[in-house]
C-alpha positions in Angstrom: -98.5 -46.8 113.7 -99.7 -49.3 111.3 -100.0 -53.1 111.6 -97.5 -54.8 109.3 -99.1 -56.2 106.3 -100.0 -60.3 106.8 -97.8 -62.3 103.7 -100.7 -64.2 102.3 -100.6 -67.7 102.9 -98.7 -69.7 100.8 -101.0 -72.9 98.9 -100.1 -76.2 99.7 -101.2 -79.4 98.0 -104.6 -81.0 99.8 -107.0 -83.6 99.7 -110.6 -84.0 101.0 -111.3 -86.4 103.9 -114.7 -86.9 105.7 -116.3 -89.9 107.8 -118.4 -92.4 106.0 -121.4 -91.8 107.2 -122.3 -95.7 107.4 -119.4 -96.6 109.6 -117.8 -93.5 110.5 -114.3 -94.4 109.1 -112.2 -91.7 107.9 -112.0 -91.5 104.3 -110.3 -90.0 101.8 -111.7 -88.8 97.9 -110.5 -90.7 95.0 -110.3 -88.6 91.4 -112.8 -91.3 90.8 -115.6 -90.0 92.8 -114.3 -93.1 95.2 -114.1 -93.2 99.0 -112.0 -95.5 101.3 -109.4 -95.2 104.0 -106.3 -95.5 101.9 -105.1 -91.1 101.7 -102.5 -92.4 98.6 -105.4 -93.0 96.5 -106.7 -89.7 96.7 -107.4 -86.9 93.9 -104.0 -84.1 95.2 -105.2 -80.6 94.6 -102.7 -78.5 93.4 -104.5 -75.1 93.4 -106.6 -73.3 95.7 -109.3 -73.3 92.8 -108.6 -77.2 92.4 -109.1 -77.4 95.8 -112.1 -75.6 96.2 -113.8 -77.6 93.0 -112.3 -81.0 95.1 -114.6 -79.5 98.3 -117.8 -78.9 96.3 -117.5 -82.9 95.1 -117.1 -84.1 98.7 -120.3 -81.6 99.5 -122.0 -82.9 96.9 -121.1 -86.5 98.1 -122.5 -85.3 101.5 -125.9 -84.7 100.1 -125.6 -87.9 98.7 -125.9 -89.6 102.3 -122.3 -91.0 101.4 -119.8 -89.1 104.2 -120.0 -86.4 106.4 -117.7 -83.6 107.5 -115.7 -82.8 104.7 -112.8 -80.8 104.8 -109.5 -79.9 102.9 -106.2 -81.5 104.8 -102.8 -80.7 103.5 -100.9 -83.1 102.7 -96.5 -84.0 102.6 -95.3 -85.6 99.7 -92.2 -87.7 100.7 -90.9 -90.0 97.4 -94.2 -92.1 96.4 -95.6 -91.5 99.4 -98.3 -89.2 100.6 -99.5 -88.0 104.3 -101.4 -85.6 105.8 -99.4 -82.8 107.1 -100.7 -81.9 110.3 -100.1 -85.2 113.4 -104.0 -84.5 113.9 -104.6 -85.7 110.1 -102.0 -87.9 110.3 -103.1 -89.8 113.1 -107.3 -90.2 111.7 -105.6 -91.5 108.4 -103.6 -93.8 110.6 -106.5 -95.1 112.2 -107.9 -95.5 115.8 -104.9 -95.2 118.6 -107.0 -98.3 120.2 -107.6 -101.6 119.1 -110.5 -102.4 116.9 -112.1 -105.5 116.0 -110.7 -107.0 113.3 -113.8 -106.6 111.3 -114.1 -102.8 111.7 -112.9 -101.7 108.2 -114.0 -104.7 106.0 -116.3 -103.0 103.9 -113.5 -100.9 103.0 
């Protein structure tokens, strides 16, 4: 009998986030080369081969000392609005589920 034959996955748009490495925050990549916590700012992949040139910036950003971790989320676009797709995602772009001081994200 043989296995039925896996549809390939379907590309969906994505965004690189990481942790700044000075802080920790979650951040997101700007098409500027610019990080901050804001994931409506960030360069949207539309392709896997977008996506995959969007990873080797954030890699490169990584040897750089800047952030560590990075990774390709999806993302929902809903209007002018943009999220991560996944409630993991969407709750480190949210922020802490504690309270902070109010001086945490500054810098940012």
């Amino acid at each position: 009998m043989s296995q039925p034959v896996k549809a390939p996955k379907v590309f969906k748009p994505v965004v690189v986030t990481a942790n700044e490495l000075a802080s920790g925050a979650v951040v997101f990549r700007h098409a500027d080369g610019l990080w901050s916590i804001d994931v409506g700012k960030a360069e949207i992949a539309e392709s896997r081969e977008a996506g995959d040139a969007l990873l080797a910036l954030a890699l490169a950003d990584q040897e750089g000392c800047l952030v560590v971790d990075p990774a390709l989320i999806e993302i929902v676009r809903e209007g002018g609005f943009v999220r991560p797709a996944s409630l993991r995602e969407l709750i480190r772009a949210s922020g802490p589920t504690v309270a902070l001081p109010a001086d945490a994200y500054a810098h940012l």
